[in-house]
Every structure is written in structure tokens, then in C-alpha cells.
C-alpha positions as CSV (number, residue, x, y, z in Angstrom):
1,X,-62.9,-76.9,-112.4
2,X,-62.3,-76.1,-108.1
3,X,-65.9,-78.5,-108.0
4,X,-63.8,-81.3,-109.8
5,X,-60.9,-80.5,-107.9
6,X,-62.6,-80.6,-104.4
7,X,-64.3,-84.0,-104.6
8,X,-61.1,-85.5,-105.4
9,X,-59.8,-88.3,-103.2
10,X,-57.2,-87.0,-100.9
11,X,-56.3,-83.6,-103.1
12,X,-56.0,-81.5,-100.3
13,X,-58.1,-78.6,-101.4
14,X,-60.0,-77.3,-99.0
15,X,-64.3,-76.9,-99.5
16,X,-65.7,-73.4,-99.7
17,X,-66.9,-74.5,-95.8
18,X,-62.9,-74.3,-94.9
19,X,-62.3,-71.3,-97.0
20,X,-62.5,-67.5,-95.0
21,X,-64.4,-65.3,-96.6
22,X,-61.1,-63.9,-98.6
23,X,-60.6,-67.2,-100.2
24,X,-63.8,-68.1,-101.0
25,X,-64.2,-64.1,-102.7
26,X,-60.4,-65.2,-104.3
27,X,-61.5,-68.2,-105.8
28,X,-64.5,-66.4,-107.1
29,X,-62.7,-64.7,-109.2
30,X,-60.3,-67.4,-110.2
31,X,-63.7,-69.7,-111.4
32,X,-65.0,-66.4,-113.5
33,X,-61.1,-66.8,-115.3
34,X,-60.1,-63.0,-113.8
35,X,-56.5,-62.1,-113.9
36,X,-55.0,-61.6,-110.3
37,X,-52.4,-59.2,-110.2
38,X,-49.4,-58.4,-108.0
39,X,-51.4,-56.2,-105.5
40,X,-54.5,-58.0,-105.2
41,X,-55.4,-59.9,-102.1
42,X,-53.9,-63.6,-102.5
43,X,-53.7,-66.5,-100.1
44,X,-49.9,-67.6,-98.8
45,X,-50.1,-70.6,-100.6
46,X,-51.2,-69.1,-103.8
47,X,-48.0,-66.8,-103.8
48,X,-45.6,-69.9,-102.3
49,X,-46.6,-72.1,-104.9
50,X,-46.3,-69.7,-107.7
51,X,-42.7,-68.6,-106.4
52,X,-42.1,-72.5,-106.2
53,X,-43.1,-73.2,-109.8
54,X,-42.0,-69.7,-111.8
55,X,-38.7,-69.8,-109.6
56,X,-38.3,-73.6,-111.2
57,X,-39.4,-72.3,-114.5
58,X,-36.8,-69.7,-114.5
59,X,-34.3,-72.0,-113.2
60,X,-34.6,-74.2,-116.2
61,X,-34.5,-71.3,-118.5
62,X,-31.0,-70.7,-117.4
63,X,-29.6,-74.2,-116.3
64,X,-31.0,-75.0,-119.8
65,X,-28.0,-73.4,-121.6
66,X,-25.5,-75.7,-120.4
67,X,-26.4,-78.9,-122.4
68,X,-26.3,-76.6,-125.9
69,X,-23.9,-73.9,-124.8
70,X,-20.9,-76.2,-125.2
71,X,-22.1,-76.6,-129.2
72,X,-22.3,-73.1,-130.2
73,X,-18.5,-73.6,-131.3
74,X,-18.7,-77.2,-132.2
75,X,-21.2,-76.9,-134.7
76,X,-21.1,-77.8,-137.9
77,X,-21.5,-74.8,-139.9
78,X,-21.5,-71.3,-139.3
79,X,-25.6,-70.7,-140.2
80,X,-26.3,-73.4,-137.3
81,X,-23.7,-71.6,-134.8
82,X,-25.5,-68.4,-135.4
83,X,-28.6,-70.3,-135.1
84,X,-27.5,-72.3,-131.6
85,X,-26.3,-69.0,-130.5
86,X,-29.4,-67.1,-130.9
87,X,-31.3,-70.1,-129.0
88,X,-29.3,-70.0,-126.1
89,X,-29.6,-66.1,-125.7
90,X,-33.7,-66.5,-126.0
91,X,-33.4,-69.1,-123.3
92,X,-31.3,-66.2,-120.9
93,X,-34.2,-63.5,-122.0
94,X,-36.9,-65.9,-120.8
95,X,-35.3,-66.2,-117.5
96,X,-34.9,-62.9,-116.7
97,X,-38.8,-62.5,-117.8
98,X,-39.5,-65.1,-115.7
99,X,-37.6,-64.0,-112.5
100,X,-39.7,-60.8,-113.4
101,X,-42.6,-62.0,-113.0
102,X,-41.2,-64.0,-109.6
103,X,-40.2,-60.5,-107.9
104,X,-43.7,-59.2,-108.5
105,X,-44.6,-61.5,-105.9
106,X,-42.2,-60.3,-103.4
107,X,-39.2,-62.4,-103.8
108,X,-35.6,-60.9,-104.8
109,X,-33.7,-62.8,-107.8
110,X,-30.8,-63.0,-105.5
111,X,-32.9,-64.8,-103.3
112,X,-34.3,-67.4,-105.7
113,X,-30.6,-67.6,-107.4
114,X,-29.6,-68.2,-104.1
115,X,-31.6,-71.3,-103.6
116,X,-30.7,-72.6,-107.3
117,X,-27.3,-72.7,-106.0
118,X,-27.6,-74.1,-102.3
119,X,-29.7,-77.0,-104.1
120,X,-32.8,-76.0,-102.2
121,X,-35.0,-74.8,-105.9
122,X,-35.1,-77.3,-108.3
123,X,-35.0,-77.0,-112.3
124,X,-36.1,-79.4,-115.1
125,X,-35.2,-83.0,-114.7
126,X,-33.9,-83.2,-118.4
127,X,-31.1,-81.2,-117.9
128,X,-29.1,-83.6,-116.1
129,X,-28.4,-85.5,-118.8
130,X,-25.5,-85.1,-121.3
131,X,-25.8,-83.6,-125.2
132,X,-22.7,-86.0,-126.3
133,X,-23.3,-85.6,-129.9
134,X,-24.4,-82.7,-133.1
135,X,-28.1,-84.6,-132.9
136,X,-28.9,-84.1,-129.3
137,X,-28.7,-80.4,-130.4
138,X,-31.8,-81.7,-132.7
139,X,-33.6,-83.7,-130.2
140,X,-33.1,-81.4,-127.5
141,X,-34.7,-79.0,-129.5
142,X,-36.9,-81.0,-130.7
143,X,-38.4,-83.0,-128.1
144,X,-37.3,-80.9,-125.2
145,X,-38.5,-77.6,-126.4
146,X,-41.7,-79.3,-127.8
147,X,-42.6,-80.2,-124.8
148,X,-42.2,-76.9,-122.9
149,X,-44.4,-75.6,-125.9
150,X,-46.6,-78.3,-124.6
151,X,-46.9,-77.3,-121.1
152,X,-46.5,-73.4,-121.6
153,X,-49.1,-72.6,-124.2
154,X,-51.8,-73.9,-121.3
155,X,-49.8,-71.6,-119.0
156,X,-50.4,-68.5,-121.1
157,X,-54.1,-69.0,-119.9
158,X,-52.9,-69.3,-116.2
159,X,-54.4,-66.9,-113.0
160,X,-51.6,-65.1,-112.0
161,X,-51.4,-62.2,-114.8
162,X,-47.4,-61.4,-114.6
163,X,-46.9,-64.9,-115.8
164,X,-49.3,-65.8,-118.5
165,X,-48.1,-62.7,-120.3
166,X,-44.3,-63.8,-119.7
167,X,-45.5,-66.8,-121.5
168,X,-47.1,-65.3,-124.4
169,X,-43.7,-64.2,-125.4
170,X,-41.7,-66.9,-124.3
171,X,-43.9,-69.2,-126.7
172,X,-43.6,-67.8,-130.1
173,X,-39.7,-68.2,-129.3
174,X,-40.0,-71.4,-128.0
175,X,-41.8,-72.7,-131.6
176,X,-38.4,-71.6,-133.2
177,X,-37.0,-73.7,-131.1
178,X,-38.6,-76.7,-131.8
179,X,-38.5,-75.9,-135.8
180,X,-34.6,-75.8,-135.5
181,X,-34.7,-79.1,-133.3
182,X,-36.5,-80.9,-135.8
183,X,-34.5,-79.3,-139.0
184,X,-31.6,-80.8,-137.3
185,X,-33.1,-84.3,-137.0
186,X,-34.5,-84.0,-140.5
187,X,-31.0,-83.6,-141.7
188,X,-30.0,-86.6,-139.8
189,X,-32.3,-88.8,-140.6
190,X,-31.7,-88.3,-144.1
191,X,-28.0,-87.6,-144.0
192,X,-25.7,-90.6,-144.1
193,X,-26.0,-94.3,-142.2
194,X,-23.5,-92.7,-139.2
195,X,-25.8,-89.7,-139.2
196,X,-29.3,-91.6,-139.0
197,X,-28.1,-94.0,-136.5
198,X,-26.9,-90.9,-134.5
199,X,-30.1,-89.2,-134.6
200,X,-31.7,-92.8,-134.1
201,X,-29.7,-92.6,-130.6
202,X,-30.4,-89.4,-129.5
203,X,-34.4,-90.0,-129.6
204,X,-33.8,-93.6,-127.7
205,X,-31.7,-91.5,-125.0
206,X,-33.8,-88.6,-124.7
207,X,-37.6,-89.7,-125.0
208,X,-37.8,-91.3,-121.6
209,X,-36.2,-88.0,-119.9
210,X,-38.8,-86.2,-122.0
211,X,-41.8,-87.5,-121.1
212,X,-40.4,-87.1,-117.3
213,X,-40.5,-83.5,-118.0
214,X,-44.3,-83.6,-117.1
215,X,-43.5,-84.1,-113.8
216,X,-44.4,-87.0,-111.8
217,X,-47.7,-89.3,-112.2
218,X,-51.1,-87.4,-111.6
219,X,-51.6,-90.5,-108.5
220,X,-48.1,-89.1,-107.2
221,X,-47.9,-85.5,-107.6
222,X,-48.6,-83.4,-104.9
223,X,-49.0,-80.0,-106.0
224,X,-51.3,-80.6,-108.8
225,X,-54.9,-80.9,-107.3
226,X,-54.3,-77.4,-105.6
227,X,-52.7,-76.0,-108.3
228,X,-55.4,-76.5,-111.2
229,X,-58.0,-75.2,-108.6
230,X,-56.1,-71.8,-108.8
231,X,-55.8,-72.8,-112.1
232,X,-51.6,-72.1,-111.6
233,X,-51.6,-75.0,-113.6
234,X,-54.5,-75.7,-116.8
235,X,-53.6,-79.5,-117.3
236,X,-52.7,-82.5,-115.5
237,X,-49.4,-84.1,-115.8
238,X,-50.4,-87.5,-117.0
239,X,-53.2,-84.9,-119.8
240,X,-49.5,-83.0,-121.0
241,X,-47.7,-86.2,-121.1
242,X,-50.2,-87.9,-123.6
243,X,-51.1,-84.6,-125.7
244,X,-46.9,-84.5,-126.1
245,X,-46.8,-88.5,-127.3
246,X,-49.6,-87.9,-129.6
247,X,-48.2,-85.1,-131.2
248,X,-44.4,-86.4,-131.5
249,X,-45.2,-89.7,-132.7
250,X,-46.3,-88.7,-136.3
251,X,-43.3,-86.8,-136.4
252,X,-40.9,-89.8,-135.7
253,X,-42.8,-91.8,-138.1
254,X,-42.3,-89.0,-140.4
255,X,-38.5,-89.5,-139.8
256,X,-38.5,-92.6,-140.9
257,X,-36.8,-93.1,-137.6
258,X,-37.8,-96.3,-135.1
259,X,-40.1,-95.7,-132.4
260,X,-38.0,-95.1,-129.0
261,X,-40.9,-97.4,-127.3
262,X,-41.5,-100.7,-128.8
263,X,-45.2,-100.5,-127.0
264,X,-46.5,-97.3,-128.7
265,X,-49.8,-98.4,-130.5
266,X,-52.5,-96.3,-131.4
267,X,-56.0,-96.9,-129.8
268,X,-58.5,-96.2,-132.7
269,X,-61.4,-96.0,-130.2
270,X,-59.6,-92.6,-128.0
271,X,-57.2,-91.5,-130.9
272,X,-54.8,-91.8,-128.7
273,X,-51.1,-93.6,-128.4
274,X,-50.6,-96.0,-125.6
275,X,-46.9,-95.5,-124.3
276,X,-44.7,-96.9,-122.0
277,X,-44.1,-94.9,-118.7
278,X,-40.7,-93.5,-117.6
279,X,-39.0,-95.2,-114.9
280,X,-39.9,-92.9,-112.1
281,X,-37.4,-94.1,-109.6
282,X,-34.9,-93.3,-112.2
283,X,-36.9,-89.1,-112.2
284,X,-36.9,-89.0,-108.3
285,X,-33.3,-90.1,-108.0
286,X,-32.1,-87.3,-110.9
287,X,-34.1,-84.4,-108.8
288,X,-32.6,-85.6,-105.6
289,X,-29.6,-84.6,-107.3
290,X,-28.1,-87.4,-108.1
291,X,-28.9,-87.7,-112.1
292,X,-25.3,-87.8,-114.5
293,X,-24.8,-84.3,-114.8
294,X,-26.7,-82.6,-111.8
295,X,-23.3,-82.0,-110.0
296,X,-21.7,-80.5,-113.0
297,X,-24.8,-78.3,-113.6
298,X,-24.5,-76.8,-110.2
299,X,-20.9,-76.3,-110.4
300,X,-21.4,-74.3,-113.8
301,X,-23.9,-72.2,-112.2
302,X,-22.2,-71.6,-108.7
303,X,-18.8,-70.9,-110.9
304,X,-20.8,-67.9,-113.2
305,X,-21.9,-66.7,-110.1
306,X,-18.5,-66.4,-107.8
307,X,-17.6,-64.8,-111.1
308,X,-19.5,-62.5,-111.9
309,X,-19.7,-60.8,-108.1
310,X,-17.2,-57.8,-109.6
311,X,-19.6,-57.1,-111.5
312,X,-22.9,-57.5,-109.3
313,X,-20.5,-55.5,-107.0
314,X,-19.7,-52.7,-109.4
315,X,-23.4,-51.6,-110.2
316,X,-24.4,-51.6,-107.1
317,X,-21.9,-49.0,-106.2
318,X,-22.6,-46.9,-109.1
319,X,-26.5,-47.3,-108.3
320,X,-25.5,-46.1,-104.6
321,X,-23.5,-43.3,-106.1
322,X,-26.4,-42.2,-108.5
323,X,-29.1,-42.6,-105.4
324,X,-27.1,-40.3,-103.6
325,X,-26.3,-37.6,-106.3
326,X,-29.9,-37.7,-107.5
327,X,-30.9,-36.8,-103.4
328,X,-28.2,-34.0,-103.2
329,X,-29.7,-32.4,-105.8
């Protein structure tokens, strides 16, 4: 893989030639697929770039209840409360395993909460946009959560050990997810006309924000040439984006709901769908902050934590009193 990566126009990986003797020995061992662990030797970049992309992976985690948090009570019976419910607490366990795995690399929660809240860490694009009905709870599980599956089962093969076994975890939860997305679109789209047609407009709404959740084109990302030589990431964005179209097209088909892009066809020489793109401006404008809910998101998150500062405030005290009964003794 770093011999593909290298002759890449413009990727910015260095040649073995550049590398010191430390990198070269480093990505030795990432080509042979070791594990590198918190105390081994790593370059700067390796650790900044894996504190940039767990810290925006745990981000999401968290943000990520806000859309479905304001449903738990509005649902429509009590089994799909219970079930919401018991979502939106995985998604708080996967963030604090996530932030886990951050601090091994020498970076305090506080720190990377920090710069969630001062706008300087980013999370996923798709949670800037509203859940204004029951059967965005169904395609946000559905579509949202599929393709963090998508992305995150390569990721339990990543180089940095700490977070591929976070992920092994977070993926067997993340498949309930999806199951209760689609259950919930099922239903739908063989409930009444009101219900299919609300199910029909949740997929238009949220397929484009989905396939944004890739990130940006392979020709425009900046991180990914770098990152796959490390192998921090396993697959291109544009190779996640298509492997998450051919696998959710069947199932809308299945449906019997319309396609969300009038251009999907299937090319019967790859196997694979052809697909409109998202409009990008619309992506780089929404993480710039300035997507329907981003301000609302921020708020929610700077509110819980002004909040809960009694509280942060409180153990810290009784840790201090412990720490200094513990050295009396």
C-alpha cells in the first residue's frame, strides 16, 4: 500500500529517501500490518492525525444524540422508546471508548471537549441537519448508521491498536442500529399513503447528506494519501462512498420506495451503481459551520457542559480528598 501511496501525484507522503531512520523502521512495521501501541515510537503527524480523526469520531458519537434524543418521548410506542433510548445510550458508550482511545495518545478529554465547543474539532457533517419527522428516526438509522458500519468495519483493521479494538465493539452495536433504522422504514413504507410518502421524504432529504459522510472527493481530500500509508484509514473516500450506494440501493428497491437519485443505474460490466455526487459546496459550507442546525448543535453541547461543571467540580474534590487520605495513610 505506502508504494501505491508514494507515487501518487501530489499526496504528500514522503519516499523512504525523506524518511529518518525511525520512520522508515515505523513504517516497516505498519507494511508487515503490526499493531502500534500507545508507547511505541510514533512520528508527530501519526499521533496529530489520529487525535484529529478519533477526536472527530468521538465528537460525532456524542453530537450524534441530538437529532434522535428529542424522539425518545415522541415516539410512537413504548417498545420503540425503549428501543430509541437504548440507541442513544450506545452512541454515549462509544464516545467515551473513543475519547479512551484519544487519551492514550496523550490528549485530555477536557482538552478535545474543549475544542468541540470553541468550534476548533469538527464532528460529522450529517448532524446538522434536522430529524423533523418519526421516519428520519428510520433513515437516520438506517442510512446514517449504515454508513458508519461502512467506514468502521475497515477501521477495526486500522494501525493504531487502542482504536481498532474500540471499533470491534462499537460495530456489533452499530449493526443494531442499522436493523432498527430499517425496521422503522420497513414499517413505513408499508404503513399507510401518509406514512410511505413520509418515509419517501426522509430518504430524498437524507441520501445526499449521507453520501457526504465519506468525506470530501478522493481529488480533494487532504488527509487521505497520508493516512492510508499509515493505514489510519483502509479505504478511500470515493471506495466507501460506492461500497455504501451498492449496498443501499437493493434495499430501497426492496422498499418499494423511489430512488433518491434519478441517475442511479447499474453498470453490468463493474457491478457497480453509477450515482449522482453530493453537492460539495453545500458539505464545505455545513463544516464551516454554517449547515441548518450547526449553531443549535453547539449550543446543546456548550449548554450540557456549563451544566454539568457542579458535577465535574464535585468529583474532583472528592478525588483530591481520596488522593490525600490514601497519602496520609
Amino acid at each position: 500500500m505506502y508504494a501505491q501511496m508514494v507515487k501518487t501525484a501530489g499526496s504528500g507522503v514522503k519516499s523512504r529517501e525523506e524518511m529518518t531512520q525511525e520512520e522508515r523502521d515505523f513504517q516497516d512495521r505498519i507494511d508487515r500490518g503490526e499493531k502500534i501501541e500507545p508507547k511505541d515510537w510514533m512520528p508527530d503527524d501519526y499521533r496529530k492525525t489520529l487525535i484529529r480523526q478519533i477526536g472527530q469520531h468521538a465528537h460525532s458519537e456524542i453530537v450524534g444524540q441530538l437529532p434522535e434524543g428529542n424522539w425518545i418521548t415522541r415516539a410512537p410506542t413504548l417498545e420503540r422508546k425503549a428501543i430509541l433510548l437504548a440507541k442513544v445510550q450506545d452512541e454515549a458508550g462509544h464516545g467515551l471508548y473513543l475519547y479512551g482511545a484519544a487519551e492514550t495518545l496523550g490528549v485530555s478529554r477536557d482538552d478535545l471537549t474543549e475544542d468541540l465547543l470553541a468550534g476548533r474539532m469538527k464532528y460529522s457533517s450529517i448532524f446538522n441537519y434536522p430529524t423533523l419527522n418519526w421516519a428520519d428516526m428510520g433513515a437516520v438509522g438506517w442510512l446514517v448508521d449504515g454508513a458508519a458500519i461502512i467506514n468502521q468495519v475497515a477501521l477495526q483493521r486500522t494501525s493504531y491498536g487502542p482504536y481498532s479494538r474500540a471499533m470491534v465493539r462499537i460495530c456489533k452495536e452499530e449493526s443494531f442500529h442499522a436493523r432498527q433504522g430499517y425496521h422503522i422504514m420497513m414499517k413505513m413504507a408499508n404503513g399507510t399513503p401518509d406514512q410511505k410518502r413520509m418515509a419517501q421524504d426522509a430518504l430524498n432529504r437524507l441520501w445526499f447528506p449521507a453520501l457526504m459522510m465519506f468525506g470530501p472527493s478522493d481529488k480533494d481530500s487532504v488527509h487521505t494519501a497520508q493516512s492510508m500509508a499509515w493505514r489510519i484509514k483502509m479505504d478511500t473516500n470515493d471506495e466507501l462512498r460506492q461500497k455504501f450506494v451498492d449496498q443501499t440501493v437493493p434495499q430501497i428497491e426492496y422498499l418499494g420506495l423511489e430512488l433518491p437519485d434519478p441517475g442511479i443505474t447499474l453498470n453490468k460490466d463493474t457491478g457497480h451503481y453509477s450515482y449522482a455526487d453530493p453537492d460539495w459546496s453545500e458539505f464545505f459550507d455545513v463544516i464551516k459551520g454554517n449547515g441548518p442546525c450547526n449553531t443549535d448543535r453547539l449550543a446543546a453541547r456548550n449548554k450540557a457542559w456549563d451544566d454539568g461543571k457542579w458535577v465535574r467540580d464535585g468529583l474532583m474534590a472528592h478525588a483530591e480528598k481520596k488522593a490525600a487520605r490514601v497519602a496520609a495513610e
